[in-house]
N, C-alpha and C positions, 0 to 999 in steps of 0.2 A: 752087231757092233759089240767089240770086248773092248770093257772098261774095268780101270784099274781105280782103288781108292786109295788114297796117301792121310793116314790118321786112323785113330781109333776113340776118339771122344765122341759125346753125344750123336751130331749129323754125320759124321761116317758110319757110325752103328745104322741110324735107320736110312742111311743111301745103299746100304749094303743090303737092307730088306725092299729096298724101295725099288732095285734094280734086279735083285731077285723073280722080284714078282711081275717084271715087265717083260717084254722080246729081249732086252738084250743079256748080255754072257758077261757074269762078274769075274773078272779074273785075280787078278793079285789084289791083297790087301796088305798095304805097306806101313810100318810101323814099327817105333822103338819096340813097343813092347802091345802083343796080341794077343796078350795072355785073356785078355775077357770078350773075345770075338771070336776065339777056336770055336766055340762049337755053335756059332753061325757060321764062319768060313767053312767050317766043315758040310756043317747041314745045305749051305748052298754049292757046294764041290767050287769051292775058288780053292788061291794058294797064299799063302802067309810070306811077307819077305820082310826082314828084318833092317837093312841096309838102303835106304835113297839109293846113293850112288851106286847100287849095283843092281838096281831094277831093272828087268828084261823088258823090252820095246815090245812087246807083243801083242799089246793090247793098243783099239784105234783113238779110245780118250782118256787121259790120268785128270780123276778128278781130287782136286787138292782140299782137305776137309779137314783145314785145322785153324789155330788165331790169328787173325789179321796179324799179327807181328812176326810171325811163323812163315808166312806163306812165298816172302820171297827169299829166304833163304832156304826151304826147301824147293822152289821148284829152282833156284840157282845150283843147287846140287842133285838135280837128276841127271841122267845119262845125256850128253849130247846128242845123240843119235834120237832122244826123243823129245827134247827140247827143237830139233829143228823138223822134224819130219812127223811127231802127233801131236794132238790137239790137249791141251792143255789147259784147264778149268778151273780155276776157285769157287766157294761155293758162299762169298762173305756176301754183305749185304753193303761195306762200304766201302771195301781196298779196290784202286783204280786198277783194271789190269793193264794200261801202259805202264806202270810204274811197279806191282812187286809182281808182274811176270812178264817184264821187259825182255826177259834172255828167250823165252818162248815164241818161234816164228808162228804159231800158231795158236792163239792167245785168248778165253774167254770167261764166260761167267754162267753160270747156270746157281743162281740164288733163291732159296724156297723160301716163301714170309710165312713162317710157321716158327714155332717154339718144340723145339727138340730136348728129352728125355730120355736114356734107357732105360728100355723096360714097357714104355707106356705105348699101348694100343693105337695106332693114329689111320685115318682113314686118309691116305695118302692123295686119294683122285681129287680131293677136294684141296690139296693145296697149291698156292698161288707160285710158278716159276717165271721169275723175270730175266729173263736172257738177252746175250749181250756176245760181239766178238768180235775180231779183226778185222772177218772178211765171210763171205758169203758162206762159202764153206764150214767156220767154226759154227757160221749163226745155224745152221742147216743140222750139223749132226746135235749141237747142244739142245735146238727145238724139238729133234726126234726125239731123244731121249725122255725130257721133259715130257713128249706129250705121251710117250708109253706108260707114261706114271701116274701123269693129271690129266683133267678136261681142261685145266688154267694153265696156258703158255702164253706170257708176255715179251715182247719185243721192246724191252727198256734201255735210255742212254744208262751212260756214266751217272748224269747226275740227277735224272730221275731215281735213279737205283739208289742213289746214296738220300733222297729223301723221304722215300721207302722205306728206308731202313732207319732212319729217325723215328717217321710214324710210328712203324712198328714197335723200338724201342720205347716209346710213350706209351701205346695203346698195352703193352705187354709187360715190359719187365717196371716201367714204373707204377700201371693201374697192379699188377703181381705183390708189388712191396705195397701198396697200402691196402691190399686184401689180405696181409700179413699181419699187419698191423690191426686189420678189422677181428682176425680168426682169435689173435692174443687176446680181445677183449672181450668175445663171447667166451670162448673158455674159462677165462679169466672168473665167469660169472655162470658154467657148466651150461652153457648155451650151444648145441650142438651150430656149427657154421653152416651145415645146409638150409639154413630157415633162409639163408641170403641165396639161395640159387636163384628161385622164382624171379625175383628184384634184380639178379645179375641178368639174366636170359632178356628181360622188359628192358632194362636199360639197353641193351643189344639191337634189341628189336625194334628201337623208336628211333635208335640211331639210324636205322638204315631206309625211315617208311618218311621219318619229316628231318633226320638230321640232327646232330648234336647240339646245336646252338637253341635250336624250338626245345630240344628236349630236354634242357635246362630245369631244373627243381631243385628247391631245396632250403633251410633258411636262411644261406648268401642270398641266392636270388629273389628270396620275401621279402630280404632288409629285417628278418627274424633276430634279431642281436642277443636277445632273454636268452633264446633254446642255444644261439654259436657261445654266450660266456658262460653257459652251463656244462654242453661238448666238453668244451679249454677246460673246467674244474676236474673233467674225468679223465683225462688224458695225463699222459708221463711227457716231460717237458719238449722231450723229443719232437713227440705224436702232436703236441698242441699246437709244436713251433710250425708245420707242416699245414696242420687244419687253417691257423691264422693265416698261412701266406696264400693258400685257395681259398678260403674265403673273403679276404681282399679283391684276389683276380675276379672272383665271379661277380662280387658286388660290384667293382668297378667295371665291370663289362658290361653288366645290365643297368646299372643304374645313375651313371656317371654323364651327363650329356656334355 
């Protein structure tokens, strides 16, 4: 199978190593500007194209790997010829594909629940692909793919996918900004931040053996109020305004009948 990638941001950078390293055959990599994927495009013998509308059909799936606000007016400007006749893929975790790949007769979604970087190492087989498409056919080649990549291919709707993609948002980019906010404060005080691994890894671990609600601690859920108006004294008003509004939620989850 030759697939083509449309974008050059994070997730097209490691789709382009992720497809590399599977059976199938990377072909074109399309993009304003490929100026910092030449020498993966190279090192995986694909081709660089500068121009949407004048992408060669050649390839059996274009996968679309760029922002949800992006994504239908690129694939509304690919070639006809491959809008009606190949398959056609986003790779978001929210955008409906009846609606920004509506002009695509053949129409799907191949979305990884993972957090993408260049540059960074990622052990590919172990990430989760929630797939999705019009018709037997897209579900069929998007699954292959997926599964030449991962052991995880999932068969999700629309709107499964879209609250996939919430969790994940939660579980990632906002637990990421208050581990930001954590790292500012041990440094702050020359505290290297890997003393918090152990405690990250545990927290992970309890989540998945009794669940996140058993594994609850902390002193919201003591009714510890000394040690949370002590927190708030060291905190920037920001950080504090944040600490206050979770530790509301979790006191009143636990202790509120």
């Amino acid at each position: 199978m030759r697939i083509s990638i449309i974008g050059s941001g994070n997730l097209a950078y490691h789709f382009m190593k992720m497809i590399a390293k599977s059976k199938m055959k990377l072909d074109y990599v399309c993009a304003r500007d490929v100026d910092g994927l030449r020498k993966l495009i190279k090192k995986h013998k694909a081709k660089s194209h500068d121009d949407i509308k004048t992408l060669p059909g050649t390839s059996d799936v274009y996968l679309v790997c760029v922002s949800d606000d992006a994504i239908k007016q690129v694939v509304d400007s690919l070639p006809k010829q491959i809008r009606k006749h190949k398959i056609i893929a986003h790779t978001s975790g929210n955008a409906n594909i009846n609606k920004v790949l509506i002009k695509a007769k053949n129409r799907g979604v191949l979305y990884p629940v993972q957090t993408f970087s260049k540059g960074m190492k990622m052990k590919y087989s172990d990430i989760p692909f929630c797939i999705n498409g019009n018709s037997k056919l897209v579900i069929t080649c998007l699954t292959a793919i997926g599964a030449s990549i991962s052991t995880l291919t999932y068969l999700i709707d629309e709107n499964q996918r879209r609250h996939i993609h919430l969790a994940a948002v939660l579980t990632n980019n906002f637990v990421n900004h208050i581990l930001n906010s954590a790292q500012v404060i041990l440094e702050r005080e020359n505290i290297d931040s890997e003393i918090l691994l152990p405690l990250l890894k545990e927290t992970v671990r309890k989540m998945t053996i009794v669940g996140s609600h058993k594994a609850q601690t902390g002193p919201a859920r003591r009714k510890d109020n000394e040690t949370i108006n002590d927190h708030l004294k060291l905190l920037n008003k920001s950080d504090a305004k944040l600490y206050q509004l979770i530790s509301d939620r979790i006191f009143n989850k636990y202790n509120l009948k």
